[in-house]
DOTORZA-654152 format. One line per field, with one value per residue (C-alpha): residue in three letters; x, y, z. Coordinates in pm, whole numbers, plus 50000, padded with zeros to 5 digits. Last residue first. Layout:
<pts>
resn = ALA,...
X = X,...
Y = Y,...
Z = Z,...
</pts>
This chain:
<pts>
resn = UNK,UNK,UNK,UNK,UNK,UNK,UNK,UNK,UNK,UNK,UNK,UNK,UNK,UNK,UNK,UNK,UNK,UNK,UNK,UNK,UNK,UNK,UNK,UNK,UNK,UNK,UNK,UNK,UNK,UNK,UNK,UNK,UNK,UNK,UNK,UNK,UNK,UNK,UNK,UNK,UNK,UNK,UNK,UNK,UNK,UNK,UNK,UNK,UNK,UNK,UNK,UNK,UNK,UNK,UNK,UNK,UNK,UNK,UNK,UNK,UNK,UNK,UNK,UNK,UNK,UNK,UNK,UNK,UNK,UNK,UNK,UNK,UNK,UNK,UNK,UNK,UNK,UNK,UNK,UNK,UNK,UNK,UNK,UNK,UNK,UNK,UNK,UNK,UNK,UNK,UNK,UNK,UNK,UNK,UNK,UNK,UNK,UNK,UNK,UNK,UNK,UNK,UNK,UNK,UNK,UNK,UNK,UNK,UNK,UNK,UNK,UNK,UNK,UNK,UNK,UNK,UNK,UNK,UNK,UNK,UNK,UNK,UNK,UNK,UNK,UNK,UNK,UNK,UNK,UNK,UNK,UNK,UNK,UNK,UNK,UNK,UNK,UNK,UNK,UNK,UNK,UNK,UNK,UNK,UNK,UNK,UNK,UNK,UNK,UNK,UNK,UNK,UNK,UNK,UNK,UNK,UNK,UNK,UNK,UNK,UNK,UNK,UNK,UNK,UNK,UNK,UNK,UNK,UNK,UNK,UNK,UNK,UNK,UNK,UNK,UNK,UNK,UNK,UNK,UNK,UNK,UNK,UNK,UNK,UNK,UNK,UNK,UNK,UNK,UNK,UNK,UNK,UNK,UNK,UNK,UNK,UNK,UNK,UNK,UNK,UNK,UNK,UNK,UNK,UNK,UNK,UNK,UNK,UNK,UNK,UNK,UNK,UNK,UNK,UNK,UNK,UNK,UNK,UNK,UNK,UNK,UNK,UNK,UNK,UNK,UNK,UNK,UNK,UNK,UNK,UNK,UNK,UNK,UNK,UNK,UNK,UNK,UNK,UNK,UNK,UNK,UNK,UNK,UNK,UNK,UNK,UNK,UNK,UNK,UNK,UNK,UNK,UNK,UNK,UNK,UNK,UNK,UNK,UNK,UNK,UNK,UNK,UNK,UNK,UNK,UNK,UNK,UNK,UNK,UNK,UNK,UNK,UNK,UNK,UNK,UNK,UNK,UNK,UNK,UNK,UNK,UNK,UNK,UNK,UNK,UNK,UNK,UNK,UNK,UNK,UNK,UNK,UNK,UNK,UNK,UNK,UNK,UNK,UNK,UNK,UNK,UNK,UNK,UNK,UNK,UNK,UNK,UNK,UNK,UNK,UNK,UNK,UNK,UNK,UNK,UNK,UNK,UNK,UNK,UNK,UNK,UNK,UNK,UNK,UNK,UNK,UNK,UNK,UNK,UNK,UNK,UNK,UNK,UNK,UNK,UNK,UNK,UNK,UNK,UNK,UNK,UNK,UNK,UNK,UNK,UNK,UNK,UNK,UNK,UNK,UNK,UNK,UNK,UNK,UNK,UNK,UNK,UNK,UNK,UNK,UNK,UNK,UNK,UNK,UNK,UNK,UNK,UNK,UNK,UNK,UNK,UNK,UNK,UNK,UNK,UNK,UNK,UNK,UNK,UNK,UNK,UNK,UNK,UNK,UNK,UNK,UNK,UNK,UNK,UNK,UNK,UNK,UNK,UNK,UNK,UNK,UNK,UNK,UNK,UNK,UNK,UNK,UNK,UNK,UNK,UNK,UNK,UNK,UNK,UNK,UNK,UNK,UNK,UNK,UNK,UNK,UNK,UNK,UNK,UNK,UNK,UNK,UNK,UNK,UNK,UNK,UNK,UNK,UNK,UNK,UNK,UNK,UNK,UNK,UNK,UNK,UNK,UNK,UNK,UNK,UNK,UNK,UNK,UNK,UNK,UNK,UNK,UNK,UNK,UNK,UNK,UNK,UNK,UNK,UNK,UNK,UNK,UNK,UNK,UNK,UNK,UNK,UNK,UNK,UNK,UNK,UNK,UNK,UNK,UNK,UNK,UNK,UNK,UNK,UNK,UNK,UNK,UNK,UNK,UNK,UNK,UNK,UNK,UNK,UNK,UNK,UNK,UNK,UNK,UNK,UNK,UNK,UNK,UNK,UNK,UNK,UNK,UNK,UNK,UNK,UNK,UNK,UNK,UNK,UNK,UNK,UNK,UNK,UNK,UNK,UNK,UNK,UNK,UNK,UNK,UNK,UNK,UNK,UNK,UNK,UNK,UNK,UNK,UNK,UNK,UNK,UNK,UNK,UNK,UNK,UNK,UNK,UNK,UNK,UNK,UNK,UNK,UNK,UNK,UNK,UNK,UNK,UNK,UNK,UNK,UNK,UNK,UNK,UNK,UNK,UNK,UNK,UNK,UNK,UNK,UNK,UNK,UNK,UNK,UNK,UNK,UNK,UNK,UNK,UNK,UNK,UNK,UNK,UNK,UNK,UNK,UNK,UNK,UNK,UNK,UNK,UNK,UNK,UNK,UNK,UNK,UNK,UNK,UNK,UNK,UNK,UNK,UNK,UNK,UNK,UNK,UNK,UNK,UNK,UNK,UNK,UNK,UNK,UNK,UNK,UNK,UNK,UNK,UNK,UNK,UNK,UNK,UNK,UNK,UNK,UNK,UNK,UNK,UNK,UNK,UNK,UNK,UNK,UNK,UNK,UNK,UNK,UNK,UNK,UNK,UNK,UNK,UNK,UNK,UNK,UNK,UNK,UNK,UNK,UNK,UNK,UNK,UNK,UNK,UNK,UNK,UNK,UNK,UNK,UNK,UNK,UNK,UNK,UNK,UNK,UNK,UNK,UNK,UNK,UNK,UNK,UNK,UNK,UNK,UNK,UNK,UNK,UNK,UNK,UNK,UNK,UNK,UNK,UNK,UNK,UNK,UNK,UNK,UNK,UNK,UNK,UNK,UNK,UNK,UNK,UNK,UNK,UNK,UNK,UNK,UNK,UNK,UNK,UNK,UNK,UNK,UNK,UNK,UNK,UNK,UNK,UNK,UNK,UNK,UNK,UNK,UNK,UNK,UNK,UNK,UNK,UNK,UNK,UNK,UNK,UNK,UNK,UNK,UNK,UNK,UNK,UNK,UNK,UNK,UNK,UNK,UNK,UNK,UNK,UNK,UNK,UNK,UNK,UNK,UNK
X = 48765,48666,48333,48202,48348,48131,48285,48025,48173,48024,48158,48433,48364,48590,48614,48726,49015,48999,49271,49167,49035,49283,49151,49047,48955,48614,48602,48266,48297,47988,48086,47869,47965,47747,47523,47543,47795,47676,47372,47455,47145,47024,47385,47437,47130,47213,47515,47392,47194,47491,47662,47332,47295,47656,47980,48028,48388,48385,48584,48569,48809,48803,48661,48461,48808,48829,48464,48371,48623,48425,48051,48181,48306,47963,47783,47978,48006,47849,48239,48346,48569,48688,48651,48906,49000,49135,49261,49283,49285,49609,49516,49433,49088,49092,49118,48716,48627,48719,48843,49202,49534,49691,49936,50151,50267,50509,50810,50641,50951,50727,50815,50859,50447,50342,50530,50333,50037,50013,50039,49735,49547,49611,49516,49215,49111,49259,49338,49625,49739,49919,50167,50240,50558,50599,50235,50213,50405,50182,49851,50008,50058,49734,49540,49686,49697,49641,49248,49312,48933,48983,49300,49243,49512,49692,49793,50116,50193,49820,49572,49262,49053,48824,49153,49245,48928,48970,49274,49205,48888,49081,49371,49171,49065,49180,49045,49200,49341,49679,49777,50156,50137,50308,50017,49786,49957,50092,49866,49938,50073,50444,50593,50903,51146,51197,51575,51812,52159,52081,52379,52281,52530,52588,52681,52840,52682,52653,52954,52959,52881,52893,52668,52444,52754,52794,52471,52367,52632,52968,53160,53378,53519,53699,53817,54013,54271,53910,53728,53514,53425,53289,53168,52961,52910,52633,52592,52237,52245,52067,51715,51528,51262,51353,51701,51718,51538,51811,52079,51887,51861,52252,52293,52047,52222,52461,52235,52147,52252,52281,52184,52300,52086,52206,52019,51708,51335,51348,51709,51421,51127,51380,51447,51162,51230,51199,51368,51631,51889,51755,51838,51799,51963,51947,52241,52332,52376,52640,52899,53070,53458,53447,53610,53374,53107,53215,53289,52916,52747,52959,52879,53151,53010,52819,52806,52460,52453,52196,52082,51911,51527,51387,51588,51301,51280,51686,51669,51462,51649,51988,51934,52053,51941,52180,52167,52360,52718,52833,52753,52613,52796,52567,52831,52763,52826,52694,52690,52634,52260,52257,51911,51744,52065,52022,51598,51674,51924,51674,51394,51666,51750,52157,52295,52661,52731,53021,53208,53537,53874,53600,53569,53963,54008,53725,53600,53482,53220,53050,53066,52950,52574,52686,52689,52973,53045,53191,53274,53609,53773,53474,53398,53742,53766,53432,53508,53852,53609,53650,53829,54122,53929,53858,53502,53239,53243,53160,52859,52840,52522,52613,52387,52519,52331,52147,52303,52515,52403,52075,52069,52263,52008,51728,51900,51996,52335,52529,52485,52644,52948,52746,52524,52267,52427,52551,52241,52030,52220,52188,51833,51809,52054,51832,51544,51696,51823,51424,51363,51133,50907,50614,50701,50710,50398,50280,50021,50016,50335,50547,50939,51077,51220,51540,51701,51345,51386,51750,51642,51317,51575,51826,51489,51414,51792,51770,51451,51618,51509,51391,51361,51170,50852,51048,51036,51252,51283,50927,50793,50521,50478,50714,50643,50768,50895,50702,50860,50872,50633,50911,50715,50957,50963,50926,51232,51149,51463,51488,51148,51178,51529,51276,51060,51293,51487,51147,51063,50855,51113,51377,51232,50897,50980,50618,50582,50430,50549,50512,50551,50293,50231,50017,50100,50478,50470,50358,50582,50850,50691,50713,51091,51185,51079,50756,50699,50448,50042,49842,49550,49670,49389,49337,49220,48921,48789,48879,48576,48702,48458,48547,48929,48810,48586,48934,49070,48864,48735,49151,49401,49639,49676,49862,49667,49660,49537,49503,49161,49021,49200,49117,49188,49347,49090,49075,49453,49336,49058,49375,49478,49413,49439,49805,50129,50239,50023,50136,50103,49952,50035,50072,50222,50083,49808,50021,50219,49911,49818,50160,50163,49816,50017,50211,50612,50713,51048,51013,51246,51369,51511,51916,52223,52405,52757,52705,52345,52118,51918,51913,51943,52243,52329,52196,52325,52142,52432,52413,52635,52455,52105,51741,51460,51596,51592,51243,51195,51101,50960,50984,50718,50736,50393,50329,49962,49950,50285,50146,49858,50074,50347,50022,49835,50123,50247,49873,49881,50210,50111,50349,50663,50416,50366,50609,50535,50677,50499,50751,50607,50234,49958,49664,49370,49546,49716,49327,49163,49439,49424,49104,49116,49410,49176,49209,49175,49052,49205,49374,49652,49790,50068,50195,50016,50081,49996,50208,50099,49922,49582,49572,49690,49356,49120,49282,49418,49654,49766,49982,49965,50280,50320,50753,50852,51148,51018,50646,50811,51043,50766,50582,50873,50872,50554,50527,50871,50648,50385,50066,50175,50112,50336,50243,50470,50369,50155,49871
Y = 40376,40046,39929,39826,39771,39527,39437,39297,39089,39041,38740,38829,38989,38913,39231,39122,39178,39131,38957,38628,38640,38821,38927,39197,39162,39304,39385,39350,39506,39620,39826,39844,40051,39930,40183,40219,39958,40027,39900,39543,39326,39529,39510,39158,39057,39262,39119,38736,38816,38933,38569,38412,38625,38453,38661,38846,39000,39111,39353,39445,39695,39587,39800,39523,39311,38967,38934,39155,38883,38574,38705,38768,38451,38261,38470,38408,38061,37942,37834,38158,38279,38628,38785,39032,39172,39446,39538,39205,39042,38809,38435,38192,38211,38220,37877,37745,38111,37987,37659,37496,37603,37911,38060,38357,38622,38913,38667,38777,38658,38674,38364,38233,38338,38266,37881,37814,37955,37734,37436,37582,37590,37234,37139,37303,37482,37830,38088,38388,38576,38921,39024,39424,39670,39620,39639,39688,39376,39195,39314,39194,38836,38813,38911,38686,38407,38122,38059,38277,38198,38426,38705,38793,39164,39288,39635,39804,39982,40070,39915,40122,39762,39961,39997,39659,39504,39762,39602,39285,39300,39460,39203,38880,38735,38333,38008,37733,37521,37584,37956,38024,38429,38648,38623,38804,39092,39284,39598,39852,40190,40329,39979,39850,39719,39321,39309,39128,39185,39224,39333,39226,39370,39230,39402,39140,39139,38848,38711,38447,38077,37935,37684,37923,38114,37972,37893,38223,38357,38484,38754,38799,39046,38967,39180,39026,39340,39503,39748,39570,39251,39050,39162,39008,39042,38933,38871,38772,38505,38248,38437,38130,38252,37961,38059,38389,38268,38028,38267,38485,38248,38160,38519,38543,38290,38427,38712,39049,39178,39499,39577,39717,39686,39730,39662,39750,39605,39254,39290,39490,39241,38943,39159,39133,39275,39142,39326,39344,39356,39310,39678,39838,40057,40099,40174,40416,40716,40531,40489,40140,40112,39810,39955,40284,40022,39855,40177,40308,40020,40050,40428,40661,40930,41169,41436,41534,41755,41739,41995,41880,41959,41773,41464,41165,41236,41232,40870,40763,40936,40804,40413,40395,40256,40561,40879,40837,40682,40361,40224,40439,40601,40808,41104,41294,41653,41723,41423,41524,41475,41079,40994,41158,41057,40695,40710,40839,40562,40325,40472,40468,40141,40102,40005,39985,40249,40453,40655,40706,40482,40281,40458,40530,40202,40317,40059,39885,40105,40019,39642,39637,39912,40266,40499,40771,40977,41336,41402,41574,41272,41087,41416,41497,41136,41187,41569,41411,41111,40772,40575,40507,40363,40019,39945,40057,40424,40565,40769,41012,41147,41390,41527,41837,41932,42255,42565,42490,42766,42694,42287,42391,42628,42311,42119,42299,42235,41991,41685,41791,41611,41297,41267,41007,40702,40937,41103,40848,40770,41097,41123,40717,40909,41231,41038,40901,41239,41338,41099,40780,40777,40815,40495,40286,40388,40539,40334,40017,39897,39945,39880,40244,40395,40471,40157,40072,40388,40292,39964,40055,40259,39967,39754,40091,40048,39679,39749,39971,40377,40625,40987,41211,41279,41431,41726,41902,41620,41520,41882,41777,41336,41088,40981,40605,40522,40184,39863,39661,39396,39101,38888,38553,38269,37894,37623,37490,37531,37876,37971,37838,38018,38357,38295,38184,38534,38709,38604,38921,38971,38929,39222,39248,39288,39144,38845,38689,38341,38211,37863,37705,37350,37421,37108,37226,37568,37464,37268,37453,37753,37493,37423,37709,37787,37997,38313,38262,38204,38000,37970,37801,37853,37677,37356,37576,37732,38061,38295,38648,38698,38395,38442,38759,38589,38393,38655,38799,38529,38489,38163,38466,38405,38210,38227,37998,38117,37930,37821,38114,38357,38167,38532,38772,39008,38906,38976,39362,39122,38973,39376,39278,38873,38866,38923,38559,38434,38146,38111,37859,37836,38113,38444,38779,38825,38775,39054,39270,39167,39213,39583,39590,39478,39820,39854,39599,39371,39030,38777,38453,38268,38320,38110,38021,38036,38371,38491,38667,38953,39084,39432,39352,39177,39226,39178,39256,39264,39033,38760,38738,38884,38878,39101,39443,39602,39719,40059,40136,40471,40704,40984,41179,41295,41646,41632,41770,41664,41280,41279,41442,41079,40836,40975,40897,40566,40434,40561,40357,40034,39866,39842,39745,39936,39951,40291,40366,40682,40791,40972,40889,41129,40850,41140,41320,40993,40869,41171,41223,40852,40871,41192,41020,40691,40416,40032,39821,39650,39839,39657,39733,39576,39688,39338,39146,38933,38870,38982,38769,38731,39138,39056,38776,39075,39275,39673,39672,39899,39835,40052,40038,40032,39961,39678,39601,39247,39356,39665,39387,39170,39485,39552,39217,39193,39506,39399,39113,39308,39386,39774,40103,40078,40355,40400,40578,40889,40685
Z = 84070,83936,83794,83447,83078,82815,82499,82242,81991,81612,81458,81189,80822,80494,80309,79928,79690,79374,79074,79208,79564,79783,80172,80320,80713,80868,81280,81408,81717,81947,82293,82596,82872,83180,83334,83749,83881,84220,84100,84160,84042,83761,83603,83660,83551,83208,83202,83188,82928,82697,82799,82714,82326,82294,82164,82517,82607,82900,83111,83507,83711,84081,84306,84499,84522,84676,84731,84403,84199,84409,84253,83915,83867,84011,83802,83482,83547,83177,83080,83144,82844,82801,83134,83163,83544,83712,83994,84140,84493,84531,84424,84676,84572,84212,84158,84169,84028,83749,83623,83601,83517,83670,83425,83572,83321,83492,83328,82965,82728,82424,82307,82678,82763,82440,82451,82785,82693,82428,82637,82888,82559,82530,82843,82888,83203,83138,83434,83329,83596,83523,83756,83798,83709,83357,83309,82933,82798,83063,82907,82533,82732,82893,82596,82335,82607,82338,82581,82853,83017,83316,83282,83614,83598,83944,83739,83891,83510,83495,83327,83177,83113,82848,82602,82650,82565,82220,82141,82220,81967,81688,81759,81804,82074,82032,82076,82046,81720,81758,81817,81892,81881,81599,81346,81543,81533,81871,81908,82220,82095,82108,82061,82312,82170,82276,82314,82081,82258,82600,82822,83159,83447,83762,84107,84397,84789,84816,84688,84387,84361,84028,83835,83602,83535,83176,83073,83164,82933,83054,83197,83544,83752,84078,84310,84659,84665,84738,84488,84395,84574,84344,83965,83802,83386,83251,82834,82744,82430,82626,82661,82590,82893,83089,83053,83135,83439,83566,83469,83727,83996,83964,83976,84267,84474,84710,84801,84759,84447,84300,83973,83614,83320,82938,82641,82808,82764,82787,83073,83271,83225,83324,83612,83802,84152,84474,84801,85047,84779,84426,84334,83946,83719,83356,83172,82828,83061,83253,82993,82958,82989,83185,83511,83491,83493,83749,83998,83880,83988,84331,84400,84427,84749,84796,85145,85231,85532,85748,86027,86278,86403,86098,86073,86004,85627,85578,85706,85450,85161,85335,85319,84962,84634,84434,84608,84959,84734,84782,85159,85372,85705,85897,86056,86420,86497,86844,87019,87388,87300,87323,87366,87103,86825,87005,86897,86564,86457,86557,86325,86104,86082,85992,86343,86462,86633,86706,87000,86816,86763,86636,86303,86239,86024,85733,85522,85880,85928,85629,85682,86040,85919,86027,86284,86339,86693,86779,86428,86295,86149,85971,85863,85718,85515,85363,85234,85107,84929,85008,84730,84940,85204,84939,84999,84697,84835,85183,85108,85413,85539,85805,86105,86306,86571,86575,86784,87096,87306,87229,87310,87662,87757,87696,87917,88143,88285,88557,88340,88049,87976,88114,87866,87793,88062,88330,88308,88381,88695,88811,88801,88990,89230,89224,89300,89664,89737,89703,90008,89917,90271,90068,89904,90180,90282,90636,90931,90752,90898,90590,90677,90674,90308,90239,90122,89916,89722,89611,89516,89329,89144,89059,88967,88681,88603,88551,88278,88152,88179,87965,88066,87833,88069,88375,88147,87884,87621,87623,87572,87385,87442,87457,87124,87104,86756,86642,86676,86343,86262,86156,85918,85944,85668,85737,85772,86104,86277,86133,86210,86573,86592,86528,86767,87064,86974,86999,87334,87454,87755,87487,87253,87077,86754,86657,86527,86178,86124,85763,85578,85882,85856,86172,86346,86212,86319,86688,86751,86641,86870,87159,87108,87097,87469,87526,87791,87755,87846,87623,87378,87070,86772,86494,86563,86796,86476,86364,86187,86322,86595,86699,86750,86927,87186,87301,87357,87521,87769,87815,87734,87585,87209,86929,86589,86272,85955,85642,85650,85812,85620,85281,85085,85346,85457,85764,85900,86032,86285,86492,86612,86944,86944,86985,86731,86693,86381,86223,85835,85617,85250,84935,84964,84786,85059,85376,85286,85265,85658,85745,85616,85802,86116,86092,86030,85797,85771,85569,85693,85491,85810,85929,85871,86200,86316,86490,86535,86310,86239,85850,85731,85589,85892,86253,86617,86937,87232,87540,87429,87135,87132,86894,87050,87120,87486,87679,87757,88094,88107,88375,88453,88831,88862,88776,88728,88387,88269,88422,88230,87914,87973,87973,87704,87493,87636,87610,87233,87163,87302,87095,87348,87599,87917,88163,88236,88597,88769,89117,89408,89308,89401,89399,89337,89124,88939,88857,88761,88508,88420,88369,88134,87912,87859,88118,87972,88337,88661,88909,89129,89491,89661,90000,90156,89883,89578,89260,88929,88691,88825,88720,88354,88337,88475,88189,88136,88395,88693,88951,89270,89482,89867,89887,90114,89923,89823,89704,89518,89330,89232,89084,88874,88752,88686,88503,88311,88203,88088,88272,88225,88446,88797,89026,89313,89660,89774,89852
</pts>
């Protein structure tokens, strides 16, 4: 054939094959789908190959065709087809050129983002969860209640099953294809949940479709304009629903990438700019010679030269790879740039962000210092983005990261440091904003916990419970109003906070109150707060809170020596995901959510009044990890996240039933009973004959005796015997 060979039934494929059809040029287009192939346009000089090609097909496959130019437009996700695409054409020496598509969300024809937010100007973005694989979706998905819309395609669709109620909750978007289609089945979704249809879509549409599905999430890839990610994410905003943003994944180019014909990277208008150039010198086809064997090699060094002009054009007449040698490693800086006012950069700062060739930093960052866009700069703070420009702009040798604060306190750098092997990095600290405020109040840092809110949840009731002093960054305009809110719910009014706004600036602004106090006020998003907690909970050594200290009533309570030993056999860890089924006064739930700081117990009770006492536990003790779910097990477990472990204290003559659902949502789950009734102990045994993966149940007897006063003698008073039974887990 000697032509062009287009791989990718995307929508730059199409477009790229539309071109070839116009210009006259014979191209092969190749794409993975009989519905892909019907697609592209049809012509005379226009070829197309239908069917998935591994790495040794498309070997066999480019030797045979002997392409004069290989364009992978393939998708910006289909990472492994990119890879074996770039060593099949290494090994047959076809001219490799990908088109890479540009970012998702523009404004005037540049992608824009906030605090690690996109948006656009004049508008207030969605709630948007970033993750980088659909399985992180997938887990998302499981700690969020309601329906959700899923924009990301029927390949990966079967990775969202295991989400509890998946095919209840789940509603899909795919291609109106055999395949697709059989997919969706596979997976459990009726027809009312599925939308089978071909894009691109307006914004209007994807509204539409959120509210039939009464979706409160949208998961989407970042699939750039072409993909209609901007129209996806003003849906979510117009429709009020959170955004899972499945990051692009950093394209390997393959070994030897940067040296070869491999590691160049074209636009979508500079791959139609090339077509151009190769249709001007080739002859009208007239079946007797293609277009594109005609393309003259002056032809592919304009397209070459191009490139170059736009990756590095002070080098363009040397090798490559003798150029990197000569030069040494590049220079990579990670500069803190202080709290905001320039005069509290650093000298060491201040001379890198002089002597650099080019500095990238989040808007805000760069602006604390008035020299950064005198210089080539960036504004970007990802850093699988940031790696990508360093790749593609070599002729910056010595180039300075700007972070906010200093690079070791809840900073970007540690992540960024992991993907810089090849340069050499240079850590350079700077005065973090915590530390500015506390300096300011006269408090001593050793005697402060520190925490981060921004871009992320974190308890900090459980903090301010357990510290007298906690320091944190904020995220938003509201989260000291949400705090104060949750201070108060948990009758923690005499906390002292302290915000401070804008530090630093001639704007600064430090103020101190109680919850009640600031629970009205507005303050800047970014502001730092400190709790000072006056009458913490200390923490004990050992589990064992007495028996006496919880609001009982007249329900049902495990007592200390039993809880104790229950909560010994459960083995929680500080993460725990704890079923707390039959919570009764919540004596267990609450003492297993003063040990798992770090997790969410959930406490299920059907009676009213117990679910009251819960209540008053849960603020006495000030147990903001405790989440009361009233009504009867395993009827309301099943939106619930999948446990690690779980205590069975009361089952209302469900035990099978309960333990059936918990091994659905969770077949490793950690498993202890307490059994007082010959049926309950009964019930075990089945259990253990029936699933042997269990193997032998531990089986503990308690009969815990209390002494009590009787005249001028004291007596042993004995309790009902309890048997605690432990099983399964890791």
């Amino acid at each position: 054939m000697s032509g062009i060979v287009i791989f990718g039934g995307t929508t730059e494929g199409r477009e790229l094959a539309k071109a070839c059809l116009e210009l006259g040029l014979e191209a092969f287009v190749c794409v993975a789908t009989e519905y892909g192939a019907g697609l592209l346009p049809a012509g005379r000089t226009l070829h197309v190959k239908t069917g998935r090609m591994d790495q040794g097909e498309m070997i066999r496959f480019l030797s045979e065709e002997k392409p004069s130019l290989c364009l992978d437009a393939t998708h910006p996700y289909a990472v492994d087809v990119t890879r074996s695409l770039t060593k099949a054409c290494e090994q047959t020496g076809a001219p490799y050129r990908r088109v890479v598509r540009k970012p998702g969300l523009e404004t005037n024809g540049a992608a824009l983002w906030r605090e690690g937010q996109p948006f656009w100007e004049g508008q207030e973005g969605p709630c948007t969860v970033f993750v980088e694989s659909v399985e992180e979706a997938a887990n998302f998905l499981k700690t969020v209640q309601g329906n959700f819309f899923l924009a990301t395609g029927s390949k990966e669709l079967e990775k969202y099953t295991s989400i509890p109620s998946f095919t209840q909750r789940a509603f899909v978007r795919v291609l109106p294809s055999v395949e697709a289609l059989e997919k969706c089945d596979k997976c459990g979704l009726s027809g009312s949940h599925i939308f089978a249809m071909q894009g691109p879509f307006e914004e209007a549409l994807n509204v539409g479709i959120l509210k039939q599905a009464k979706a409160s999430w949208m998961v989407t890839k970042e699939s750039g304009k072409a993909g209609g990610f901007q129209e996806k994410w003003e849906a979510a905003v117009h429709a009020g629903v959170g955004l899972v943003v499945v990051t692009r994944p950093q394209e390997d180019m393959g070994d030897g990438a940067e040296t070869t014909a491999c590691g160049l990277r074209l636009s979508l208008a500079q791959a139609l700019e090339l077509l151009r150039t190769l249709g001007g010198e080739a002859r009208p086809a007239d079946g007797t010679e293609s277009a594109g064997a005609m393309a003259s090699s002056d032809a592919m060094e304009s397209a070459d030269a191009m490139e170059s002009a736009d990756a590095m054009e002070s080098a363009a007449s040397h090798d490559k790879e003798g150029c990197r040698e000569s030069l040494g490693k590049r220079q990579v800086f990670l500069v803190g740039m202080g709290p905001g006012d320039e005069r509290l950069l650093t000298g060491q700062a201040k001379a890198c962000l002089e002597q650099c060739d080019c500095i990238i930093g989040a808007k805000r960052v760069l602006d604390i210092w008035k020299g950064a866009r005198t210089k080539p700069f960036l504004e970007e703070y990802r850093p699988k983005a940031i790696l990508s420009f360093l790749q593609e702009h070599e002729e910056y040798r010595s180039i300075v990261i700007a972070y906010s604060g200093d690079i070791g306190l809840y900073s970007g750098a540690e992540a960024m440091r992991s993907l810089l092997a090849g340069f050499e990095v240079h850590p350079v600290p700077g005065l973090s904003s915590p530390l500015y405020l506390l300096d300011r109040l006269g408090l001593a840092w050793e005697d402060v916990k520190f925490s981060s809110i921004h871009g992320k949840e974190r308890d900090l009731v459980l903090l301010i419970r357990a510290y007298p002093n906690v320091c944190v960054l904020l995220g938003g305009s509201k989260d000291v109003r949400k705090l104060c809110q949750e201070l108060l719910e948990y009758g923690m009014e005499d906390v002292v906070l302290t915000v401070g706004e804008r530090l630093s600036y001639p704007e600064e602004h430090i103020l101190t109150g109680s919850p009640k106090d600031l629970l009205e006020m507005e303050f800047d998003p970014l502001s730092i707060v400190l709790a000072q907690n006056p009458s913490r909970l200390h923490k004990k050594a050992v589990m064992g809170v007495e028996d006496a200290c919880f609001v009982r009533g007249g329900v049902p309570m495990t007592k200390l020596e039993v809880r104790l030993v229950s909560l010994s056999k459960l083995n929680l860890d500080t993460d725990s995901i704890l079923y707390d089924i039959g919570a009764g006064t919540g004596s267990v739930s609450v003492e297993a959510a003063l040990c798992c700081g770090e997790g969410t117990v959930y406490a299920i009770e059907k009676n009213p009044e117990a679910v009251r006492l819960l209540r008053e536990n849960r603020k006495r003790f000030q147990a903001s990890n405790l989440r009361i779910v009233e009504g009867e097990a395993p009827d309301c477990l099943e939106d619930l996240p999948a446990p690690t472990h779980v205590f069975i204290g009361g089952s209302g003559g469900r035990f099978p039933q309960i333990l059936e659902k918990v091994r659905e949502k969770n077949p490793k789950a950690r498993i202890v009973v307490n059994a007082a009734s010959l049926e309950t102990l009964s019930c075990l045994e089945q259990a253990g004959r029936r699933y042997a993966e269990y193997g032998d149940m531990d089986l503990v007897q308690v009969i815990a005796s209390r002494g009590r006063k009787l005249g001028g003698y004291h007596m042993l008073q004995g309790g009902n015997p309890v048997y605690v039974a432990s099983f399964g887990g890791e």
